[in-house]
N, C-alpha and C positions, 0 to 999 in steps of 0.2 A: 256770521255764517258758521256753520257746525264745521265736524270737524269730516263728516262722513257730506254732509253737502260740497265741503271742495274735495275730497276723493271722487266724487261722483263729475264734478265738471273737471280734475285733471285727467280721470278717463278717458272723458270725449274730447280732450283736446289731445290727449294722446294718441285714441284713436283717428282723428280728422288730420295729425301728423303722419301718422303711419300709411296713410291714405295717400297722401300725397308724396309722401317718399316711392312707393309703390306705384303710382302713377310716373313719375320720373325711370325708375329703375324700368319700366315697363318699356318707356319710350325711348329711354335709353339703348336694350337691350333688343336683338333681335328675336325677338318671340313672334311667333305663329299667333295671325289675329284673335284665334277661338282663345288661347292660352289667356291673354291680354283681355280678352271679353269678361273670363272668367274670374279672373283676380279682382278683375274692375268692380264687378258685380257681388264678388265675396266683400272686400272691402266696405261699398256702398252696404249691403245689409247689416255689416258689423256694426257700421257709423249709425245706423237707423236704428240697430237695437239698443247701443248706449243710448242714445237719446230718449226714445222710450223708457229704457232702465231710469233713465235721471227723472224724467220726468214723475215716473213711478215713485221712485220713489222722493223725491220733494214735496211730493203730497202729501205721503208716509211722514215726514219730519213735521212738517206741518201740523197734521194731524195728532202728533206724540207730543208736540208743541201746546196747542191747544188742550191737549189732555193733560198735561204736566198742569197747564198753567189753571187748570179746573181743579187741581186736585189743590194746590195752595191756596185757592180761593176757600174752596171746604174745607179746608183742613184751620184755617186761620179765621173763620168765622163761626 
């Protein structure tokens, strides 16, 4: 595993933490339901766009992978 593929999934577990601290802190804390809707909802997108991000770009590494590994091919025959 690269070194930017685990920066990419300690994001989303960073994020999927922060998510859930925030869910706590939420519950915890007397906030006004709409407040609580809101954060909920911020969170939930943030989590969805890391994941997207990773997924993005792992296909990206993939793909530079592949390309790397085509150029030593040409290059060496």
């Amino acid at each position: 595993m690269t070194v930017l593929e685990k920066a990419v999934l300690n994001l989303a577990e960073a994020l999927e933490t922060l998510e859930t601290k925030l869910e706590t802190r939420l519950d915890d804390q007397s906030a006004d339901g709409e407040t609580i809707d809101a954060a909920r909802n911020r969170a939930r997108a943030a989590r969805g766009h890391a994941a997207n991000v990773s997924r993005e770009l792992s296909g990206a590494i993939g793909d530079l992978k592949s390309l790397l590994g085509d150029y030593d091919t040409v290059s060496k025959g």
